[in-house]
Structure formats: C-alpha cells, structure tokens
C-alpha positions, 0 to 999 in steps of 0.5 A: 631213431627217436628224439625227445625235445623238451617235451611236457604233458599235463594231466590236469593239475598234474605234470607228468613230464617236464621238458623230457630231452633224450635221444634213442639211437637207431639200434639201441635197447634203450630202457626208461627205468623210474619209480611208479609216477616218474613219467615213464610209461607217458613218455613212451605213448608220445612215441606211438602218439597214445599220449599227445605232449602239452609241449615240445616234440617227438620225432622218428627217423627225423620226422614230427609224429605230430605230421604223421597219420596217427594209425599209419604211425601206430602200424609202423611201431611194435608195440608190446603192453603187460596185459599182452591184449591178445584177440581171444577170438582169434588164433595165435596166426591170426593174431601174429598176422593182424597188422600184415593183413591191415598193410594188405600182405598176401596170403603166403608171405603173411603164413611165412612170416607167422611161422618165422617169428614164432619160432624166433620168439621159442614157440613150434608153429606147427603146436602153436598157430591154431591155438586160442589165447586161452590156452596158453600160459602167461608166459606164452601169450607174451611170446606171441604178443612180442612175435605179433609187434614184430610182424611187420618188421618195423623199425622201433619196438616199444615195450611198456612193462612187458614181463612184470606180471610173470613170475621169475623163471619165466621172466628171466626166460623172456628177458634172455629171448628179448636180448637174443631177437634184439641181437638178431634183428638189431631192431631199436627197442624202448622199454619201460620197466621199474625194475632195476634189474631189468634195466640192467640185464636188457639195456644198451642204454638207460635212462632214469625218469623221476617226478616227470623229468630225466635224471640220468641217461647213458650206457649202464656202467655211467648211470648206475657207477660211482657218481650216479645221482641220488635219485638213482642211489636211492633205487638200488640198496648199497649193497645190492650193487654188487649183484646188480653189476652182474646183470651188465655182464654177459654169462659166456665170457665168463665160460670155460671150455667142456662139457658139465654132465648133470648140471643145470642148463644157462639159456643162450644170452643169460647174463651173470645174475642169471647164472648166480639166481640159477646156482643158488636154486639148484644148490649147485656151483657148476652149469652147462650153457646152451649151445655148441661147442659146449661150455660150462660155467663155475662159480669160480669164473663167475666170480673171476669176470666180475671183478671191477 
C-alpha cells in the first residue's frame, strides 16, 4: 500500500532521514515508534506530501505521490494529528462532513455517513452532531477528529501521535476503539507514536526509526524479541519486558466462560496489559469483559496466556 524508497530529507544542516526503505502493506496497522528527533513524524508527512524528500521516492498503491496533485492526494489519506485541529466554528457533522463536501457528496449520503462514523468511533449521533468542539473533552474531540479522517472512506489513515496529549484511561479507551475500526474496516493505518507501549498494544507491524534511519521493522514478536538491536534494547528497561509482551496479546483469548457479578468491565478488543493496569487499579483479580456470551478474565488466565 505504501513503500518507502531510500528516502532522505534535510532540513538545512540537519538529516532528519537517511535512506528510509520500508514497505507498509495494504491492511496493515503499521507503527513508526522512535525517540523524539528519530525522523519518524518527517516520514509520515512525505506520505500526505506535508514534507517533500531531498531524495528517494514515496509510492501508494504503486503510484509516485510526487506525480499526484497534492490536495487531490491529501483528500484521498485520513489524517489524525494530536491537536486534533477541529474547526471551532463548525458542528461536530459539519466537521465529520468536510472532506465529503469538498468530493461534492450530496446531502443524504454525507448525513448518513456522519451518523455511522460516530457511532463507529463511540459517540450518540443524535447527542453529538450539533455540538461545537468546545464542548467537548479531549478525548471526545479526537473521536470525532478520527471519525472526520475516515469520512470519505480512504484507503490509508495516517495518525501521527494521536492519543499522547490524554490521559491514560482515556488513552487505552481510544487505542482498544482504534484496534476495533481498524478490524472492521481493515483500513491501512500508519501511526507515529514514542510509546512503547502503544506500539505494542496497536501495531501488526513496527518499525523503529533512530537518527533518521530505519533500524528494525517486522511483526511485534521480531522487533522487540531476543536479537532486537541496541537501539531497541535501550527503548524498553529489561525488566519491563515482560509486561511490554502482554500488550501483543489479546485479552479474550485468555477469557473463561461466565459471568463475574461486580467486577470491573475490560472493553472489547483490551489486550492483557490492559487487564492487568484495570486489575492493579480496582484492586481486584477478576474482570467482566464486554460482550455476549459473557466471560470473565482472572489473574490466573492472565498469567496462564502469557507464558512464553
């Protein structure tokens, strides 16, 4: 769906890329993890064409971006920025509607498609179209700034730091929505984060940029196992290995059947990092998750799963 070919880019004196080669397939959830400064952000603008290589190429769906009217191109990519850059004058539909107007849609399938991509992304159309951004919370505005990117169903979602300005409950919220859209849709999605955790708990695939260049890329299991490069070694403690793993597992293999009366509810799609930060929380060693039949989750099948 995308490739990158040896590409570089200056900004004066500084090489924030060095011959960058990766190739994100159609359907993947692809995650750019590096330390601030690794080039990660620059990158993912050459996709959407916000940043122009010094050298090499960027193709999607086999075409040069380069040859690509570059507001026609921008139309056709979601794009999901941490300041989610909401129009305050506009309605949470009309803002959902932007790009669909501008593709001249007409009235009725714009309404509809509004009304469906809220819902998708967990906001009540009906409680939410007419509000001004102000009024919403932080959390809320990304929803609707996520739901905005998709509105004209585009094949590729770019999402550059998406959830790090939440706070974590409302984070592991928007990641467990985000892995849930990205099952439904099987849009392919490539999303800059520093977070370790994130990568793990989001990604089918990562790569780890450092001074500008690729360092590792593969499935999660590769990049963050036994022969992981230094660079990567030195982005997760030793001992925090452990608990990083439980974010590549998903919580509902580890379920049993029945119900837990009184336990703390684990959204559908939570990996097991998830359930173990909603257990230390509640001070509790059992969970209810989301979703029929119902299941619960015990400490004991948590740490079952997890074993290598």
């Amino acid at each position: 769906m995308i490739a990158f070919e040896a590409v570089s880019h200056r900004y004066g004196a500084v090489e924030a890329l060095r011959e960058v080669s990766l190739e994100v397939p159609s359907g993947a959830l692809c995650v750019l993890l590096g330390e601030s400064g690794s080039g990660k952000s620059t990158l993912l603008r050459t996709v959407n064409r916000l940043v122009e290589p010094s050298a090499g190429r960027v193709t999607l769906q086999g075409r040069d971006v380069a040859a690509i009217d570059p507001q026609a191109l921008r139309r056709g990519i979601g794009y999901v920025i941490q300041s989610v850059g909401l129009f305050p004058h506009r309605s949470v539909a009309e803002n959902v509607a932007t790009v669909p107007r501008l593709l001249g849609w007409d009235r009725a399938r714009i309404e509809a498609r509004v009304d469906a991509l809220l819902a998708m992304v967990g906001l009540e159309p009906r409680a939410y179209r007419d509000r001004p951004p102000a009024t919403l919370s932080g959390g809320q505005a990304q929803r609707v700034g996520l739901a905005r990117a998709l509105a004209a169903d585009p094949p590729v979602l770019l999402m550059d730091e998406p959830f790090s300005a939440l706070d974590p409950g409302t984070r592991r919220e928007l990641q467990a929505a985000l892995r849930r859209i990205h099952a439904e849709t099987g849009k392919t999605i490539l999303l800059v984060t520093h977070d370790v955790e994130e990568a793990l708990a989001l990604a089918s695939r990562v790569a780890v940029m450092a001074g500008g260049r690729l360092v590792a890329e593969g499935v999660p299991a590769e990049v963050f196992g036994p022969g992981a490069p230094d660079v990567v070694r030195r982005m997760v403690r030793a001992g925090a290995l452990a608990f990083h793993r439980l974010a590549a597992l998903d919580a509902a293999a580890a379920a049993a059947p029945g119900p837990a009366p009184g336990a703390p509810l684990l959204p559908a799609g939570a990996r097991l990092s998830d359930a173990l930060l909603l257990m230390l929380e509640h001070g509790t060693g059992c969970l209810a998750l989301e979703g029929d039949p119902p299941r619960h989750l015990t400490v004991a099948g948590l740490l079952g799963h997890s074993a290598p």
